[in-house]
C-alpha positions in Angstrom: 0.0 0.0 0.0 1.5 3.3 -0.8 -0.7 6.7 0.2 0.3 10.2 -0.6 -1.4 13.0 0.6 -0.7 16.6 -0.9 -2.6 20.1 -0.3 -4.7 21.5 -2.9 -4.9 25.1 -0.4 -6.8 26.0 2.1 -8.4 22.9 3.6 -8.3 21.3 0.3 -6.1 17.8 -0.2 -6.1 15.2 -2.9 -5.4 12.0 -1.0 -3.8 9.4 -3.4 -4.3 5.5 -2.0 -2.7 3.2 -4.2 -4.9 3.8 -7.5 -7.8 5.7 -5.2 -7.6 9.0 -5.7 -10.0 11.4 -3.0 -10.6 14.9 -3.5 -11.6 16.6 -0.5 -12.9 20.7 -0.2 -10.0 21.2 -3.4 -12.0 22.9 -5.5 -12.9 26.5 -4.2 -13.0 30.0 -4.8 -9.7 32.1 -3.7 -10.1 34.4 -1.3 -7.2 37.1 -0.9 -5.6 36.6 2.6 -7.1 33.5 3.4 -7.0 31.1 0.6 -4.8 31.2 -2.5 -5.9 29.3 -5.9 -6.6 25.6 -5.6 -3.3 23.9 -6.7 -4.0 22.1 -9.0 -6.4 23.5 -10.3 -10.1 21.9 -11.5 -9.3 21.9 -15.2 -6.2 20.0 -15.4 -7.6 17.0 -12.5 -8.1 14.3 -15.3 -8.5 11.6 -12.1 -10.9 11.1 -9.6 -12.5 8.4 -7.7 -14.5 10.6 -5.1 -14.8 14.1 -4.1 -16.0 15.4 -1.0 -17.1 18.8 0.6 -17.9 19.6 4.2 -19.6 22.6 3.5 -20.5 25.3 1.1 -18.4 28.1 2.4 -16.8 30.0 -0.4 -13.3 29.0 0.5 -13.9 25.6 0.7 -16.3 24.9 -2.2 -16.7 26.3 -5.7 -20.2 24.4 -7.4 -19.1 25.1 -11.1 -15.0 23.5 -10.5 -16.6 20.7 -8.6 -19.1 20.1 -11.7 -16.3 20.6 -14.1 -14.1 17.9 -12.2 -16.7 15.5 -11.7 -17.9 16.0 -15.7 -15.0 14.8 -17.2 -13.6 12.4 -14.4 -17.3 10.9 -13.5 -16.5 10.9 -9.9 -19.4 10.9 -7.4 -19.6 13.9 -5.3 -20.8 14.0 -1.6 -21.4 16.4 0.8 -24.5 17.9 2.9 -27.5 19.1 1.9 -26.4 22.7 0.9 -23.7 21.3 -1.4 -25.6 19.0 -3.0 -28.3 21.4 -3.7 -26.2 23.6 -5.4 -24.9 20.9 -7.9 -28.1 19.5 -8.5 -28.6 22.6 -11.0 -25.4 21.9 -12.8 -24.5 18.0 -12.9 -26.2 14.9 -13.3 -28.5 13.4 -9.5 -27.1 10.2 -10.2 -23.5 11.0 -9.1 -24.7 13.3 -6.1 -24.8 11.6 -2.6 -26.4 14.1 -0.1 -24.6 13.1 3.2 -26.8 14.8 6.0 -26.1 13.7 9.4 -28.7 14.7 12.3 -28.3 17.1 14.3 -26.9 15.7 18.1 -28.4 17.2 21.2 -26.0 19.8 23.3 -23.3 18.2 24.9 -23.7 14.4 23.5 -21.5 12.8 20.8 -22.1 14.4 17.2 -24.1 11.7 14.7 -22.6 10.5 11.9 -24.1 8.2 9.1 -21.9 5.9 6.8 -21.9 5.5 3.1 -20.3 2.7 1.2 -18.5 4.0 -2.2 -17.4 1.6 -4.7 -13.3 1.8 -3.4 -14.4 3.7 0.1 -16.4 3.8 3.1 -17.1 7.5 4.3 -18.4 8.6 7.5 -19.6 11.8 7.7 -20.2 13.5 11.2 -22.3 16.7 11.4 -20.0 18.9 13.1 -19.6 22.5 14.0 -19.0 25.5 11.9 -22.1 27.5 10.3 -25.2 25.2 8.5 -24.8 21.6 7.4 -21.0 21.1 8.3 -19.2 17.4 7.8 -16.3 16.1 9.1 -15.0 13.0 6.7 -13.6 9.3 7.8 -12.5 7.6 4.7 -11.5 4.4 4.9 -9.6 2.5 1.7 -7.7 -0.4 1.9 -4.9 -0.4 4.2 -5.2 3.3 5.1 -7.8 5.5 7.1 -7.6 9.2 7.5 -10.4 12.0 9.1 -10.7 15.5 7.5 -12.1 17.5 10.4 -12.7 20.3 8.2 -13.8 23.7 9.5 -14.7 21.8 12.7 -15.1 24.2 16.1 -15.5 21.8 18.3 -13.4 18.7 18.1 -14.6 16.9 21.6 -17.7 15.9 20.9 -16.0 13.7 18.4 -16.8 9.7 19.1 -12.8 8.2 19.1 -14.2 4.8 19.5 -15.9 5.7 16.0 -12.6 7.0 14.4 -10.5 4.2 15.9 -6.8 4.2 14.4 -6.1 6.6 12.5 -2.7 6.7 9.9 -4.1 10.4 9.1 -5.6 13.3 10.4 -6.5 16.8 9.0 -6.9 18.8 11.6 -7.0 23.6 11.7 -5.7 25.0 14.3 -8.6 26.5 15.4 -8.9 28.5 18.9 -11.5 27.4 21.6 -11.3 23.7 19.2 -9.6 21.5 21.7 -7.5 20.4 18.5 -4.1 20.3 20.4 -6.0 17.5 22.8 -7.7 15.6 20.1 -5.0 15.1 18.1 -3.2 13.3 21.1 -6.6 11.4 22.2 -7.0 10.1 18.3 -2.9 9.4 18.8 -2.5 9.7 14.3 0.3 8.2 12.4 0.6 11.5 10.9 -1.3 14.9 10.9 -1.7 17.5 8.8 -2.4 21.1 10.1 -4.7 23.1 7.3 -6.1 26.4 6.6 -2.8 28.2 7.0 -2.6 31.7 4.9 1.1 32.5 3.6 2.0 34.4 6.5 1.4 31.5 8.9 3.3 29.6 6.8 5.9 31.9 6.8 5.9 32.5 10.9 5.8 28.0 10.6 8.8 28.1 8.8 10.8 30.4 11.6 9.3 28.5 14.6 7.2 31.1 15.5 3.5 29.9 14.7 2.9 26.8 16.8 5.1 28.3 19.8 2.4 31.4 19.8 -1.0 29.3 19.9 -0.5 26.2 21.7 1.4 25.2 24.4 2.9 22.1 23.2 3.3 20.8 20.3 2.2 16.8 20.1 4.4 14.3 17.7 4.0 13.5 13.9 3.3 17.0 12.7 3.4 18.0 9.0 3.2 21.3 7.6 2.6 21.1 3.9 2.4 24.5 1.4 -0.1 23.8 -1.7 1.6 21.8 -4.3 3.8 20.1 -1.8 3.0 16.3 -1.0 3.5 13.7 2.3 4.3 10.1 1.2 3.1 7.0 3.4 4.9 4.3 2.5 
């Protein structure tokens, strides 16, 4: 098994599992100071399997690149209910897969609901960040990874649902708890997202981490779009 996971931008990846390739929130509008152009971008993506979306915010979702992708790849797209609304005006129903978890009562474990693809299982939990957000676990063979997305709250996450994780895609949001989940999950690997240039920049000097968290847990990567993480 060989997986390779590079960024796209943003919170954007293309996750590469043997001859699975998984698209997740890559194709999306730029937004100066927050998110530079997808890398690469929707019109030269000649392969994919699956593409997901957690939500329909600008920076994380652009209908007519995900249409375009999914046109001329034939890749199933999922996501919740706002997403797939959006593309159900510009791309075939038959390759949408509304993923709409309920809503969990305050203070309980979010609810997730499982779809089986033809080379993955996705779980999608309805997590926190504005209307109809999803977290992703994909699981291909020989690999499992969770995008947590835009996700504000991180521990109302069910670990015994995640179980062992060889990645995890994780922003290093305030208030999230994300410093403590990633050491309750206990990744392989993780993969810190939704970094503009100038965190990137401050990452490079040692400076970002140091001024937002008080620790740093093991297995960190830092990846600038374009740039790619092999698993061997």
């Amino acid at each position: 098994m060989r997986a390779e996971i590079t960024l796209v931008g943003n919170g954007g990846f293309r996750i590469a599992v043997d001859q699975i390739r998984i698209f997740i929130d890559a194709f999306y509008r730029p937004i100066p100071g927050v998110a530079d152009a997808p890398s690469p971008s929707a019109s030269i993506v000649t392969c994919a399997d699956l593409i997901l979306v957690t939500h329909a915010h600008g920076d994380h979702f652009n209908a007519n690149a995900v249409a375009e992708v999914a046109g001329h790849t034939q890749a199933p797209v999922a996501g919740p209910k706002t997403v797939i609304a959006a593309l159900r005006k510009i791309m075939p129903a038959e390759r949408l897969v509304e993923l709409e978890p309920e809503v969990s009562a305050e203070n309980t474990l979010v609810a997730f609901i499982k779809h089986k693809f033809p080379s993955v299982t996705v779980t999608a939990f309805r997590t926190f960040h504005g209307r109809e957000h999803n977290s992703y676990l994909v699981e291909a063979p020989g690999f499992r990874f969770f995008h947590d997305g835009d996700n504000e709250n991180t521990r109302r996450l069910d670990g015994a649902v995640l179980g062992q994780l060889d990645a995890l895609l994780i922003g290093p949001w305030q208030g999230s708890g994300w410093v403590k989940c990633i050491e309750r999950l206990a990744p392989r690997r993780y993969f810190l997202m939704h970094l503009t240039d100038d965190e990137l920049a401050q990452h490079a000097q040692n400076r970002f981490l140091p001024d937002i968290c008080d620790h740093v847990p093991e297995g960190l990567v830092v990846l600038r779009p374009g740039e790619s993480y092999i698993f061997g």
